[in-house]
C-alpha positions in Angstrom: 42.5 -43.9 -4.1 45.2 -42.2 -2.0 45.2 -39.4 -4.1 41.8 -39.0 -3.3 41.7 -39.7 0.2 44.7 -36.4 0.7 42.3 -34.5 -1.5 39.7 -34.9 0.8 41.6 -34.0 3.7 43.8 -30.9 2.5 40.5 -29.5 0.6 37.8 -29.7 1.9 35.4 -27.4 -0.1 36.4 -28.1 -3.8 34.3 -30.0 -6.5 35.4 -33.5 -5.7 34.8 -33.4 -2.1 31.6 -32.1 -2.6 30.6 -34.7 -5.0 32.4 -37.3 -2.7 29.8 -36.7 0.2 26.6 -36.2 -1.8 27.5 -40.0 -3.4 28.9 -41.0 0.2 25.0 -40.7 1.5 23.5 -42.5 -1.4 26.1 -45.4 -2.1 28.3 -45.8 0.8 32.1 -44.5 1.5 34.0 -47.0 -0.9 31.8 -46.3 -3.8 32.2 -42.3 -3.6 35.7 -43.0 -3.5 36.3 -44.7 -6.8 33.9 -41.8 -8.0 36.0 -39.2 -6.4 38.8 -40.7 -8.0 37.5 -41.1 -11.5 36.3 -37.5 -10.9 39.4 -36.1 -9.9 41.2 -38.3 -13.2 38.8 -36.9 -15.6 40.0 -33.3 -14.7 44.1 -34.4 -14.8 43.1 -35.6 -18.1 41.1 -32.6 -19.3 44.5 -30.4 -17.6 47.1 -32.6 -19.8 44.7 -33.2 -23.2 44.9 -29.2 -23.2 48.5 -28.5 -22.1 47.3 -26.8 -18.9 49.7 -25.7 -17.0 
C-alpha cells in the first residue's frame, strides 16, 4: 500500500496511476489502491519470473 501510494506521487502518468484513477471513480480510493498494488505486484513478479534486470 505504501509502495503504491509513492508510486502515485513520484509518477504520475504511468500504467498504474492511470489504472488507479479510472477504478478510483468507480469503486472508491481504498479499493483502487489494493488494485494499484496488486497491479504494480503482478509486474515485480513478471520483472523477477524473467530475470529482468
Amino acid at each position: 500500500m505504501e509502495c503504491v501510494q509513492i508510486h502515485l506521487i513520484n509518477d504520475p502518468d504511468s500504467e498504474i496511476s492511470e489504472a488507479y484513477r479510472r477504478i478510483k471513480t468507480r469503486s472508491g480510493s481504498n479499493k483502487a489502491k489494493i488494485a494499484a498494488a496488486r497491479h504494480l505486484l503482478r509486474m515485480i513478479y513478471y520483472i523477477l519470473k524473467r530475470n529482468m534486470t
